[in-house]
C-alpha positions as CSV (number, residue, x, y, z in Angstrom):
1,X,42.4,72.5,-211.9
2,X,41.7,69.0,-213.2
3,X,44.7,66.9,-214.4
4,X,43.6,64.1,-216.2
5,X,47.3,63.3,-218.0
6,X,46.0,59.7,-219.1
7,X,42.6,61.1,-220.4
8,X,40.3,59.0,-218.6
9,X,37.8,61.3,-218.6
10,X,34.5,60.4,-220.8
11,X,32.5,63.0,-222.2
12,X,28.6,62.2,-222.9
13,X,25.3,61.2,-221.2
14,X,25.5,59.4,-217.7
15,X,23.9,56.6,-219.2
16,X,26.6,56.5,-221.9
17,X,28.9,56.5,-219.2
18,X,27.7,53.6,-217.4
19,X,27.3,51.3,-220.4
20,X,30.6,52.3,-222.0
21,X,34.2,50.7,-220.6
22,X,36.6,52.6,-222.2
23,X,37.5,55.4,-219.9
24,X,36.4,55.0,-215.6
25,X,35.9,58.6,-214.6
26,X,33.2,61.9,-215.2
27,X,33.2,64.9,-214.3
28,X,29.7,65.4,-212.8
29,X,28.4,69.0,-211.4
30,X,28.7,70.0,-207.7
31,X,25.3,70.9,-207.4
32,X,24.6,67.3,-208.6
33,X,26.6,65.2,-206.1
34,X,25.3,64.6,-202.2
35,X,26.3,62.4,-199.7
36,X,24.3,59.0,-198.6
37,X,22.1,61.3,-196.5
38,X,21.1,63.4,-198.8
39,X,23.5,66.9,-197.8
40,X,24.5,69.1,-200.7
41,X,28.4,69.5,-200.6
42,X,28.0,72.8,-201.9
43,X,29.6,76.2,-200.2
44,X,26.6,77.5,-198.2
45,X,24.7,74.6,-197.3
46,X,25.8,72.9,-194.6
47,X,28.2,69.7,-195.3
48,X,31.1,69.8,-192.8
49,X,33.7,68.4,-194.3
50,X,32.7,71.7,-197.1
51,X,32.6,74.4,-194.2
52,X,35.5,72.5,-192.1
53,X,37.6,73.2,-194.9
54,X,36.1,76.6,-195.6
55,X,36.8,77.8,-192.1
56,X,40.6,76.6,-192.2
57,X,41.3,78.3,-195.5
58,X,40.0,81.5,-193.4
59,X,42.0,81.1,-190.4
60,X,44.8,78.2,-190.5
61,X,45.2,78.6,-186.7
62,X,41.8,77.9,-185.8
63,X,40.5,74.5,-183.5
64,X,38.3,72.1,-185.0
65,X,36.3,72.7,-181.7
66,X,36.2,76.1,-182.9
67,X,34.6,75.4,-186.3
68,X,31.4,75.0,-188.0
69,X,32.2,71.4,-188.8
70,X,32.1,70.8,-185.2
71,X,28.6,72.7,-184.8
72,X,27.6,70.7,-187.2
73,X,28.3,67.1,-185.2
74,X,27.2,69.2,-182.0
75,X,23.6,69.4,-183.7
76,X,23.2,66.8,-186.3
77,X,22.5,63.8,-183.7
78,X,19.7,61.9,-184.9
79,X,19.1,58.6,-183.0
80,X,17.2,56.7,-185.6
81,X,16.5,56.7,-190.1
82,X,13.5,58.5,-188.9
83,X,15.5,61.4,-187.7
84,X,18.7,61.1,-190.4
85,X,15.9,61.7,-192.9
86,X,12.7,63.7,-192.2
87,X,13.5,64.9,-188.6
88,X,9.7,63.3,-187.5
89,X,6.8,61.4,-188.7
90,X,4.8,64.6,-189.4
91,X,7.0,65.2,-192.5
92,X,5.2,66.4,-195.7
93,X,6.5,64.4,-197.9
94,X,5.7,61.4,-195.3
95,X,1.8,62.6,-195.9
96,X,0.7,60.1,-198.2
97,X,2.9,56.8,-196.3
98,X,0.7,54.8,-193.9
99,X,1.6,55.3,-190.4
100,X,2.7,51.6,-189.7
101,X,5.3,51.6,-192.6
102,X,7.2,54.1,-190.9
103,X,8.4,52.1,-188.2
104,X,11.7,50.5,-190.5
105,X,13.0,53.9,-190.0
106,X,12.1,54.5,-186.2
107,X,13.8,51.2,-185.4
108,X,16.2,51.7,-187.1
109,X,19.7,53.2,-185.5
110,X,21.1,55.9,-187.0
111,X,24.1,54.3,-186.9
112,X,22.8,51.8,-189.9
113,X,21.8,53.4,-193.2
114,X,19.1,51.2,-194.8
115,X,17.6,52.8,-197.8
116,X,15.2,50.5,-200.5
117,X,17.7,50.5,-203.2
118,X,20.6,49.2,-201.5
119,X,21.1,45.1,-201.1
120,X,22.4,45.5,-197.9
121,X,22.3,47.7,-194.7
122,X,25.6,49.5,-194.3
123,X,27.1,50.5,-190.4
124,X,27.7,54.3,-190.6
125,X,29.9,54.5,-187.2
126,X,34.0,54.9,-187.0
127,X,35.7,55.4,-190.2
128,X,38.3,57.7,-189.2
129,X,42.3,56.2,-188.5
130,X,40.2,53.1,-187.9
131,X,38.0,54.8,-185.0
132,X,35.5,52.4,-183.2
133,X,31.9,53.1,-183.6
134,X,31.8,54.6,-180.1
135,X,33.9,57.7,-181.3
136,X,31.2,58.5,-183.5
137,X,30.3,58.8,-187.4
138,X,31.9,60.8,-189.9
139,X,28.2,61.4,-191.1
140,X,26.4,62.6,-188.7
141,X,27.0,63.7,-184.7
142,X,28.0,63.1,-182.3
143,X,31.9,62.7,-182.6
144,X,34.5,62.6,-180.1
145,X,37.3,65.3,-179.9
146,X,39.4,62.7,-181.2
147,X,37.5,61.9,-184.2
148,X,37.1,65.3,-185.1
149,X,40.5,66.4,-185.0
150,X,41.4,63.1,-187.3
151,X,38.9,64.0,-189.5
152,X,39.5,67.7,-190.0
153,X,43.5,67.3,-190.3
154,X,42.6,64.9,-193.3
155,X,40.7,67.4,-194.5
156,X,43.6,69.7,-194.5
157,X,46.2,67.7,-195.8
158,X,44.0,67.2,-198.9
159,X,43.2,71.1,-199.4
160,X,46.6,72.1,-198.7
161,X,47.8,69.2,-201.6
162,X,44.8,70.5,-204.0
163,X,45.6,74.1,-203.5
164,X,49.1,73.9,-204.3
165,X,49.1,71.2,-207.3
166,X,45.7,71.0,-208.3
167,X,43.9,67.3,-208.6
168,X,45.6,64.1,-210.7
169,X,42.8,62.0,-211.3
170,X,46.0,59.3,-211.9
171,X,47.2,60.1,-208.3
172,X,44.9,59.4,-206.5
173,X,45.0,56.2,-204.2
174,X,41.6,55.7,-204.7
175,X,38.5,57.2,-207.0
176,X,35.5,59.0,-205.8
177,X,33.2,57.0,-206.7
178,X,29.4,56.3,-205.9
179,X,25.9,56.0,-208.3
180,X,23.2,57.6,-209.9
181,X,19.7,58.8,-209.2
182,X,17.8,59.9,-211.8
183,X,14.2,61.1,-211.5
184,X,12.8,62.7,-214.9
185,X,15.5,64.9,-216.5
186,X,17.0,65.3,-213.1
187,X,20.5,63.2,-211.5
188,X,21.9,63.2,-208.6
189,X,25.6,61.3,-208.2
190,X,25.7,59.6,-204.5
191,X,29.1,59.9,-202.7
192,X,29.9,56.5,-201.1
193,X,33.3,56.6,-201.4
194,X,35.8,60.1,-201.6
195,X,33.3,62.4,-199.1
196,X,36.5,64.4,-197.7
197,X,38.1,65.2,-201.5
198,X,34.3,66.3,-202.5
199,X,34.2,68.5,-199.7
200,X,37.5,69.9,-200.1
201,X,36.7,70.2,-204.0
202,X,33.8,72.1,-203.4
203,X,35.3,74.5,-200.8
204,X,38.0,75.7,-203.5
205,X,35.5,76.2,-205.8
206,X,35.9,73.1,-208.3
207,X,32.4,73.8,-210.2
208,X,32.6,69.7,-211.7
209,X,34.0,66.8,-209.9
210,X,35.4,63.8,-211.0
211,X,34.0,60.5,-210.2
212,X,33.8,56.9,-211.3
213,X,31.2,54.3,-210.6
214,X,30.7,52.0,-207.3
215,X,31.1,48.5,-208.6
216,X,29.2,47.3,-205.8
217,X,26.2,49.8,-206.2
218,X,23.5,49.8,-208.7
219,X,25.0,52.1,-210.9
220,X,22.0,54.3,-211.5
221,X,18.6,54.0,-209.4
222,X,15.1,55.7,-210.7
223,X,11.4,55.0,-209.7
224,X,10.6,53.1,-212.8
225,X,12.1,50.5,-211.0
226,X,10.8,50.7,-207.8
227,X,8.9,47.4,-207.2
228,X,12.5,45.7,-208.1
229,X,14.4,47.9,-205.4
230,X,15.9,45.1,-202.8
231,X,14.4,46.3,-199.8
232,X,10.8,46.9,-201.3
233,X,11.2,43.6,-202.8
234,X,11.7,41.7,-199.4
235,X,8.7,44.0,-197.6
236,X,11.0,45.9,-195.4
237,X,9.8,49.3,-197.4
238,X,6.3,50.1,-198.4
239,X,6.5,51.7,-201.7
240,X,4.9,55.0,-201.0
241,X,7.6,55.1,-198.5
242,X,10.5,54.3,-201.0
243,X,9.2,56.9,-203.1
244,X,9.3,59.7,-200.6
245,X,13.0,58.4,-199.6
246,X,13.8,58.8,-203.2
247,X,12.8,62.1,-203.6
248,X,14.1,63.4,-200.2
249,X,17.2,63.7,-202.7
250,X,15.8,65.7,-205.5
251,X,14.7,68.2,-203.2
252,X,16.1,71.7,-202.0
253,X,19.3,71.3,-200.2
254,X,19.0,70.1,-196.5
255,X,19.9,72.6,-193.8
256,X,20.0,72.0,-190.3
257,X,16.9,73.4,-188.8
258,X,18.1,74.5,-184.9
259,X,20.8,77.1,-186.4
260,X,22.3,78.3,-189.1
261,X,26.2,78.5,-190.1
């Protein structure tokens, strides 16, 4: 259940929502919302903050070692934007991008998402209980043990809060908040802020969630403007290959190829 006591809630268009000031928060549609790499927080795909939650609400006792969340880190461990992305350079949607203009994502860690919309490359390593960067990424593998544990505890303490009282939009210390892609008729909210309350939303069940624009994001991102996108602008991103970056998040929902939960 949503509480939203001080009705900040706006009900219209996304563009509406971005050009009015009145209220701060949407509800968006799960199946709309990913995280900066692209993963569906949907039950059945394979986020693991989703299935970490999942596999506690199943079996309180259990380890993080022992659950998917940590299978997850175990096999998720790509070393470069290359890898985070389109696993190799033999990609599909990679076809029509010239050869050279690939090599922005094979230099480039994993560790540091760059994508040709954003102003400014962002450092994806440590985040939990202030972990270093050597502990690992909340993102992607690997993680240490400690890092796991932090992160799935968190996890817990949220669902086990949700579960019993439902979520106050006005409690929270924070929003979950992110921006739009839109491509045709279709959107897509990115997470940037809020992953582990989208994950833990998702695993009860929560068919919308709530969320409330980045103020340091473009609020919503489209191909029209593509030749304007920061990174394309300054040569670091051939077009063709911001495109297919683009679209990477308006297709199926990623999966992990090696296994399957």
């Amino acid at each position: 259940m949503i509480i939203d006591t001080h009705q900040r809630l706006f009900e219209g268009s996304y563009e509406d929502f971005i050009q009015q000031s009145e209220k701060d928060l949407m509800l968006v549609p799960t199946k709309q919302i990913k995280n900066i790499l692209g993963w569906s927080f949907e039950a059945g795909y394979d986020h693991p903050f989703t299935h970490g939650v999942l596999d506690y609400a199943a079996q309180p006792q259990r380890h993080p070692n022992a659950t998917r969340m940590h299978r997850f880190y175990e096999h998720f461990t790509p070393k470069n934007l290359m890898e985070v992305f389109f696993n190799t350079p033999d990609d599909p949607a990679l076809k029509a991008v010239p050869q050279k203009a690939l090599e922005i994502l094979l230099s480039t860690s994993s560790k540091t998402l760059l994508t040709p919309w954003a102003y400014d490359a962002i450092p994806m390593g440590g985040f939990a209980e202030n972990m270093p960067e050597s502990e690992g990424s909340h993102f992607l593998g690997p993680v240490s043990d400690r890092h796991l544990e932090s992160e799935y505890r968190r996890l817990i303490d949220i669902y086990n809060s949700v579960k019993a009282a439902g979520f106050d939009v006005d409690k929270q210390t924070d929003t979950i908040r992110g921006y739009f892609l839109k491509h045709d008729d279709e959107y897509r909210f990115i997470v940037v802020g809020g992953n582990h309350r989208v994950g833990v939303l998702n695993a009860l069940g929560y068919p919308h969630i709530p969320i409330q624009m980045h103020p340091q994001r473009i609020p919503m991102v489209s191909l029209d403007s593509l030749m304007s996108w920061p990174q394309v602008q300054q040569g670091l991103f051939d077009p063709l290959l911001a495109k297919a970056m683009f679209l990477n998040f308006f297709t199926s929902p990623r999966r992990l190829h090696q296994w399957q939960f």
